[in-house]
C-alpha positions in Angstrom: 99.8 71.9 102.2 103.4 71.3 103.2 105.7 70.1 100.9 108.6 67.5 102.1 111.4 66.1 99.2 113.1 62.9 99.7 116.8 62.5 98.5 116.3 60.6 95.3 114.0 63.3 94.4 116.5 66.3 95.1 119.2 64.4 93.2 117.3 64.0 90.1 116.5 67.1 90.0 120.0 68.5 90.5 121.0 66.7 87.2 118.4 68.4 85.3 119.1 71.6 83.0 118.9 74.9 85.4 115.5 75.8 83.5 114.1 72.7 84.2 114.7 73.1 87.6 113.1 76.2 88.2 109.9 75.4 86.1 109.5 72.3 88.5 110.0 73.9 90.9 108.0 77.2 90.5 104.9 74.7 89.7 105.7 72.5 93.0 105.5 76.6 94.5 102.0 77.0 93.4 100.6 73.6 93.7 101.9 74.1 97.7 100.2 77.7 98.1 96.9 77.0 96.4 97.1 73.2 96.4 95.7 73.3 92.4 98.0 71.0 89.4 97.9 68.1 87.4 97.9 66.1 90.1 96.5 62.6 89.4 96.2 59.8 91.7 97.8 56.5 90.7 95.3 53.3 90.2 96.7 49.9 92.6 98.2 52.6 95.2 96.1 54.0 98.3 97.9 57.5 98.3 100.5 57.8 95.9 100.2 60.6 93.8 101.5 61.7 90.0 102.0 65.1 89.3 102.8 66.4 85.5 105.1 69.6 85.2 105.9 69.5 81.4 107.4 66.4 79.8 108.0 65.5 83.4 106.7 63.4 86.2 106.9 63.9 89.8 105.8 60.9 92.3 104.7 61.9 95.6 101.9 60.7 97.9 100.1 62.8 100.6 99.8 61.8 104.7 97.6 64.6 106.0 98.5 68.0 105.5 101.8 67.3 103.9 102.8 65.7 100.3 106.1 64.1 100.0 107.6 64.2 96.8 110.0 61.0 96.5 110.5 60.4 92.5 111.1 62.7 89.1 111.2 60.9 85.8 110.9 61.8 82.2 107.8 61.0 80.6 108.7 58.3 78.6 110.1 56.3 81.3 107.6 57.6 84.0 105.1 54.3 82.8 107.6 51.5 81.7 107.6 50.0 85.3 
């Protein structure tokens, strides 16, 4: 599977601490190469995508052979939409 990032992504995850980054992205490295997380897909939507790393939680939905990540949110704020 081939992994895309859209900008709003990218820029939320520039703000977090370095460690934080690299977790995220070390999981995001292992969910490409073997295609296995905690990947969940999201009720009301037809392929959008949750996927937890941590207190953290990535949006992305999947066309094909390649998943798109497009939004990164905390937890707590992850569900209050």
């Amino acid at each position: 599977m081939k992994l895309k990032f859209e900008k709003r992504f990218l820029k939320k995850l520039s703000k977090l601490p370095r460690k934080d980054q690299i977790r995220i992205l070390a999981k995001l490295k292992i969910f490409e190469e073997t295609g296995r997380g905690d990947l969940v897909k999201l009720e009301g939507y037809d392929n959008i995508y949750r996927f937890r790393v941590g207190d953290f939680r990535l949006k992305m939905w999947l066309e094909g052979d390649e998943c798109i990540v497009f939004d990164l949110e905390r937890r707590e704020r992850a569900y209050k939409r």
